[in-house]
DSSP file (Angstrom, degrees, kcal/mol; ACC not computed):
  #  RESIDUE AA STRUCTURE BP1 BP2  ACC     N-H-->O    O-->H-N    N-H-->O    O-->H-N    TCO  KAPPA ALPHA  PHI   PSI    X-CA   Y-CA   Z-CA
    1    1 A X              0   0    0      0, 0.0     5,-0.0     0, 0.0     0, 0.0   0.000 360.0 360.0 360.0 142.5  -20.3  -40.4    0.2
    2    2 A X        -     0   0    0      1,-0.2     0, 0.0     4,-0.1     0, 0.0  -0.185 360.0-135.0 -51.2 155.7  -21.7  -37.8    2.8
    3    3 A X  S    S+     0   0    0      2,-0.2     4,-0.2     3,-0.2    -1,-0.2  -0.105 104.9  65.9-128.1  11.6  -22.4  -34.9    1.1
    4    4 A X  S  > S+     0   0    0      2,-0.1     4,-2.0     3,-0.1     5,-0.2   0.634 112.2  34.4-129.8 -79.5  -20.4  -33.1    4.6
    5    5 A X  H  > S+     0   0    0      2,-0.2     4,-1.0     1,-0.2    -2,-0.2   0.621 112.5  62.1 -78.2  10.4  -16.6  -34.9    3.5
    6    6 A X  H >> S+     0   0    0      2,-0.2     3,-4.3     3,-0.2     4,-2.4   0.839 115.0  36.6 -72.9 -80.7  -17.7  -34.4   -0.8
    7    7 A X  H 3> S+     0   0    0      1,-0.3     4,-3.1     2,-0.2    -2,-0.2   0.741 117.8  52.7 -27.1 -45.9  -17.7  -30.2    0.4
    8    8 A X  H 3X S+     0   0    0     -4,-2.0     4,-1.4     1,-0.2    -1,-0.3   0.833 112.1  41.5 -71.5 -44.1  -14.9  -31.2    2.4
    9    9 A X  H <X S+     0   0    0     -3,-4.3     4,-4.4    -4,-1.0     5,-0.3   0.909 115.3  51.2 -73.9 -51.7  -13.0  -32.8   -0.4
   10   10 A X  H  X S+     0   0    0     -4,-2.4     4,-4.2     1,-0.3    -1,-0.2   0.904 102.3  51.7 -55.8 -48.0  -13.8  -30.4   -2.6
   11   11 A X  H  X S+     0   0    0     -4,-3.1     4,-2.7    -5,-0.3    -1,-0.3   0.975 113.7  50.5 -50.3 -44.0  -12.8  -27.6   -0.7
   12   12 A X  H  X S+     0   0    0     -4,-1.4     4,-3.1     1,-0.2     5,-0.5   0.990 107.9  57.4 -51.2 -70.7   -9.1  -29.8   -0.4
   13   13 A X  H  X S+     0   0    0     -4,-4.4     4,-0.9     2,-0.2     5,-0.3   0.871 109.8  41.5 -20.9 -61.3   -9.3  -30.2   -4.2
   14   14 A X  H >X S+     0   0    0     -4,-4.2     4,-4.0    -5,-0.3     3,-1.0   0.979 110.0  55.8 -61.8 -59.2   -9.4  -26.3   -5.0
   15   15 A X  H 3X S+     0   0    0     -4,-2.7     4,-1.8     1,-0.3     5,-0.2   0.867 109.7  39.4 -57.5 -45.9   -7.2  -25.3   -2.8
   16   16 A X  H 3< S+     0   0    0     -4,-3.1     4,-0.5    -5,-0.3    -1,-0.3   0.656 112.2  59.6 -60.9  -6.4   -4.4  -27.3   -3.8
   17   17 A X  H <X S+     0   0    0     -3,-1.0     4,-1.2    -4,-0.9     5,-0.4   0.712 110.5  39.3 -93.3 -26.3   -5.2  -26.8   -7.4
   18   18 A X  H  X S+     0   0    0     -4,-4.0     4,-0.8    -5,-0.3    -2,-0.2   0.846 113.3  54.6 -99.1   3.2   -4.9  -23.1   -7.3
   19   19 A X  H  X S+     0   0    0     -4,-1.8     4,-0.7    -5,-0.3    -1,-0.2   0.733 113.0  47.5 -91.8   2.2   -1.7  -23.0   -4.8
   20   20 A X  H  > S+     0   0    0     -4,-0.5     4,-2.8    -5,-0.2     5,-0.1   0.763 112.5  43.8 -99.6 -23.3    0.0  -25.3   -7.3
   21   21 A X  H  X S+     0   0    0     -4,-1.2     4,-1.5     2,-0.2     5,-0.5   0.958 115.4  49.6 -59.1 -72.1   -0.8  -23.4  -10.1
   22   22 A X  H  X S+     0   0    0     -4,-0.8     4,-0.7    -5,-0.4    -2,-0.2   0.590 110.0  53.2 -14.0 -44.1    0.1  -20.4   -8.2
   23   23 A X  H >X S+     0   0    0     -4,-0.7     4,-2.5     2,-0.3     3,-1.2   0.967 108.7  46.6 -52.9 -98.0    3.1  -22.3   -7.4
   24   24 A X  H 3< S+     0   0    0     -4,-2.8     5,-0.3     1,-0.3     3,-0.2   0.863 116.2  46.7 -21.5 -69.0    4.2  -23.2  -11.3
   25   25 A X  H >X S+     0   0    0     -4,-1.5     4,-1.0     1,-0.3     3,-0.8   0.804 111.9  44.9 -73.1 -36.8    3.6  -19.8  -12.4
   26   26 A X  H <X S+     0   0    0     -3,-1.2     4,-2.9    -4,-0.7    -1,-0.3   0.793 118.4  42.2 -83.0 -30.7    5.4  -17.8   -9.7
   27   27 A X  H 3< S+     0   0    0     -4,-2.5    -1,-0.3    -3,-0.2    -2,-0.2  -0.142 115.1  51.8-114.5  55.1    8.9  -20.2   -9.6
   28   28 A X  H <4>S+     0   0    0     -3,-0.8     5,-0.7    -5,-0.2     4,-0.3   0.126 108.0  50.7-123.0  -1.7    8.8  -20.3  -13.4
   29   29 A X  H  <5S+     0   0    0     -4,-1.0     6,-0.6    -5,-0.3     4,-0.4   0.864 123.8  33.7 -65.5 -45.8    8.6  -16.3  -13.4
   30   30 A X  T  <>S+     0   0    0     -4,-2.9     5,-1.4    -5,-0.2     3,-0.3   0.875 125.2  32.4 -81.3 -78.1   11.6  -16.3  -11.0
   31   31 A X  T   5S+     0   0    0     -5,-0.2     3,-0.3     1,-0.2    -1,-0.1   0.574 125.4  36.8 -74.4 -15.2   13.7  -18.9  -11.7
   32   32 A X  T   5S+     0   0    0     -4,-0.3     2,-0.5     1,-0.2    -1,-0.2   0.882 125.6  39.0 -78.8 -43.5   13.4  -19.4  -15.7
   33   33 A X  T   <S-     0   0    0     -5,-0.7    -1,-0.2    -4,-0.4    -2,-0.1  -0.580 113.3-126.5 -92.5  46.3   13.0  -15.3  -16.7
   34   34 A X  T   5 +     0   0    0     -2,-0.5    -3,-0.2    -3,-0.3    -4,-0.1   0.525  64.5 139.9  15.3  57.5   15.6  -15.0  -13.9
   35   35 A X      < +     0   0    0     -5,-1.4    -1,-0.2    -6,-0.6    -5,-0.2   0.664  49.6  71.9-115.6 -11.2   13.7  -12.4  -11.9
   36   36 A X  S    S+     0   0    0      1,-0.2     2,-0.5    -7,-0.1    -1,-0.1   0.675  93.3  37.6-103.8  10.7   14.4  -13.6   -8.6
   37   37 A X  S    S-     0   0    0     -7,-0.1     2,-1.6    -6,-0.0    -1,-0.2  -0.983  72.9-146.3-125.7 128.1   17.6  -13.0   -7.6
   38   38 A X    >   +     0   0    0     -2,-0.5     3,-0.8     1,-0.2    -3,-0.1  -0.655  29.1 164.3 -88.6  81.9   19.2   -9.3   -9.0
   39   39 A X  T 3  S+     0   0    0     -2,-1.6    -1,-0.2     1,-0.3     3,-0.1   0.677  70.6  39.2 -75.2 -13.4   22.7  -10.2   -9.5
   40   40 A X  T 3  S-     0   0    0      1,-0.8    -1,-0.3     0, 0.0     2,-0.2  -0.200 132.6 -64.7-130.1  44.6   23.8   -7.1  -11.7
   41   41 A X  S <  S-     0   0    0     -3,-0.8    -1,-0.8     2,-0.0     2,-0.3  -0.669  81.6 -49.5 139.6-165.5   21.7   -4.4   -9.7
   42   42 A X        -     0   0    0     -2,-0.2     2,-0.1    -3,-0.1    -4,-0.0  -0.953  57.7-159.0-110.9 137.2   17.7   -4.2   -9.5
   43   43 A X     >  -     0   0    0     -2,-0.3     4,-1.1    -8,-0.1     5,-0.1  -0.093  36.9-113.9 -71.6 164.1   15.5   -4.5  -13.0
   44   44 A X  H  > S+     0   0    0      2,-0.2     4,-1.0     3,-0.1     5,-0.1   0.520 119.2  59.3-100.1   0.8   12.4   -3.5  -13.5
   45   45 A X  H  > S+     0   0    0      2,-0.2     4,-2.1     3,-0.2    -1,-0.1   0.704  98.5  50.8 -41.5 -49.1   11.9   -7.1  -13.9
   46   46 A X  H  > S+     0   0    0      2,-0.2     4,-1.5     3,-0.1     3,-0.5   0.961 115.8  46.4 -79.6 -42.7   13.0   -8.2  -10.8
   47   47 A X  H >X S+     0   0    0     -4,-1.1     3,-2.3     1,-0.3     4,-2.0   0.910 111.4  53.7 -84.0 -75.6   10.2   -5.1   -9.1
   48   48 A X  H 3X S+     0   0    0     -4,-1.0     4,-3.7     1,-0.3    -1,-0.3   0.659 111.2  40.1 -33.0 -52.2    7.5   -6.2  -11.3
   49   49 A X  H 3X S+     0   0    0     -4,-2.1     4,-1.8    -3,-0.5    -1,-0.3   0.686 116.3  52.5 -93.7   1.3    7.7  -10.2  -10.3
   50   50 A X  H <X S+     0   0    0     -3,-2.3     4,-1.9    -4,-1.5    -1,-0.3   0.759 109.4  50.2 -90.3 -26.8    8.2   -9.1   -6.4
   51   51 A X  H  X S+     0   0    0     -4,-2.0     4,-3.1    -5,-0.3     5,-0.3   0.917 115.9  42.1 -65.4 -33.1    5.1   -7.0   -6.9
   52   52 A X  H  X S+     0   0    0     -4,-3.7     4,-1.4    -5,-0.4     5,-0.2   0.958 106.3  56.5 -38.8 -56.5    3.3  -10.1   -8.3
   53   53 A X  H >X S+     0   0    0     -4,-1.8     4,-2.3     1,-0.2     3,-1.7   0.973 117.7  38.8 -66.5 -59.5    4.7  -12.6   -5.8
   54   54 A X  H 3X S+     0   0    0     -4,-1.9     4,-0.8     1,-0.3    -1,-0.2   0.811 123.1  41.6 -75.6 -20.6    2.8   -9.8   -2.7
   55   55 A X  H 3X S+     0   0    0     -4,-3.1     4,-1.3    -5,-0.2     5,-0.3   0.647 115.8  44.6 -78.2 -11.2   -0.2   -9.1   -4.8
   56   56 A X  H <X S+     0   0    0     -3,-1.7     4,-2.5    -4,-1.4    -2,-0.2   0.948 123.8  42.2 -87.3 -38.8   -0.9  -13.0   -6.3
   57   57 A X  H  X S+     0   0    0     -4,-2.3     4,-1.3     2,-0.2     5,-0.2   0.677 113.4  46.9 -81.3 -16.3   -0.2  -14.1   -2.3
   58   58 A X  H  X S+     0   0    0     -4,-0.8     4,-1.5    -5,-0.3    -1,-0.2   0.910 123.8  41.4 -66.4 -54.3   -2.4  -11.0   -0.7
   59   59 A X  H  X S+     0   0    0     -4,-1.3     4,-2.7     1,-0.2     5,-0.3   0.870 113.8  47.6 -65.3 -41.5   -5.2  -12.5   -3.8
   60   60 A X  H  X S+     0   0    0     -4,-2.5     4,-2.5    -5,-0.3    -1,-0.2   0.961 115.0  51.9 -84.0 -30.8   -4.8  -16.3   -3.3
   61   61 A X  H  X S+     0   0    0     -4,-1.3     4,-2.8     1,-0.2     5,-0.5   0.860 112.0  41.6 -38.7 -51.9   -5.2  -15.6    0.7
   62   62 A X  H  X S+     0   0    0     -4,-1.5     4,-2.0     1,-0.2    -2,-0.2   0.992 111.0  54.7 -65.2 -40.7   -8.0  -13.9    0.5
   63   63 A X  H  X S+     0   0    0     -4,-2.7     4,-1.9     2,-0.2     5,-0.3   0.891 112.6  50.8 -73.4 -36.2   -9.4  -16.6   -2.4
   64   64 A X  H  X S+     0   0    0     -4,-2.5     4,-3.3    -5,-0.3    -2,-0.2   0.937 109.1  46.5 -80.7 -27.6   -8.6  -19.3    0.5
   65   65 A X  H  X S+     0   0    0     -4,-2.8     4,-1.3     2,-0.2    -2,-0.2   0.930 112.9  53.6 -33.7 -60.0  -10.6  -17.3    3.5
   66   66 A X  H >X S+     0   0    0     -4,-2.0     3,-2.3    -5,-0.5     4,-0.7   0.964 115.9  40.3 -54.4 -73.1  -13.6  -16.9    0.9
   67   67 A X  H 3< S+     0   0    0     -4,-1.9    -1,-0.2     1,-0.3     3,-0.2   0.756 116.7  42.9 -26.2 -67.8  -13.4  -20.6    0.5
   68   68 A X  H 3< S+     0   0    0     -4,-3.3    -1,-0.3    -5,-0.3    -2,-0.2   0.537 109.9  56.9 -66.3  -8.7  -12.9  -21.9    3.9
   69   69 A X  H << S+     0   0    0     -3,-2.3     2,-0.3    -4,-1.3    -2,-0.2   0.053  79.2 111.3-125.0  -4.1  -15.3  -19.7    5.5
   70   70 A X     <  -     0   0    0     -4,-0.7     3,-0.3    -3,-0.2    -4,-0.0  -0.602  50.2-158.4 -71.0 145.1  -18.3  -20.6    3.5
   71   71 A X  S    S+     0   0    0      1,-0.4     2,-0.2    -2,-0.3    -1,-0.1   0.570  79.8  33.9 -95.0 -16.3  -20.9  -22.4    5.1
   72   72 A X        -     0   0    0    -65,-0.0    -1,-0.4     3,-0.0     3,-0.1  -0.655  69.0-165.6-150.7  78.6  -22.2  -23.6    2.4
   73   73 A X        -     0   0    0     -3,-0.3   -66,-0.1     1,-0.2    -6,-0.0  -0.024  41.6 -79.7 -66.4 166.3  -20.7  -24.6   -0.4
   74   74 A X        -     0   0    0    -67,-0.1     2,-0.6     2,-0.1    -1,-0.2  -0.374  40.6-142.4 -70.4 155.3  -22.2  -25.4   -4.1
   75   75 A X              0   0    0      1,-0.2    -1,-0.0    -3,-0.1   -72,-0.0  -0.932 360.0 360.0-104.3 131.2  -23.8  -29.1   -4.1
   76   76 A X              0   0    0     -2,-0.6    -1,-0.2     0, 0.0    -2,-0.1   0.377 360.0 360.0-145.5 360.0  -22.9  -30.1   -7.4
């Protein structure tokens, strides 16, 4: 295989492996620990995993810029 669609692949690979992790771990914070909907007021539960959800999505942008925007990726 071109050593152009490998990078390419690769790149494909990561990103969907960390937006699915991401994924797992954010809707089993909300919807198993009940944190995303505040039915009897707001928790400090509920503000902790809505500060997560804009800092993990601020962090996993920024990890997919890095990514896509390399020129070069490792040949491995």
């Amino acid at each position: 295989m071109e050593p152009e669609a490998l990078n390419f692949l690769k790149r494909i690979g990561k990103s969907l492996g960390i937006g699915l992790v991401w994924l797992c771990i954010t809707v089993t914070a909300a919807l198993k620990n009940d944190n995303a909907f505040p039915d009897n007021g707001i928790r400090l539960a509920n503000v902790l995993f809505y500060l997560w959800l804009v800092v993990s999505v601020i962090i996993m942008v920024r990890i997919f810029q890095k990514l896509w925007t390399a020129d070069d990726i490792e040949q491995e």
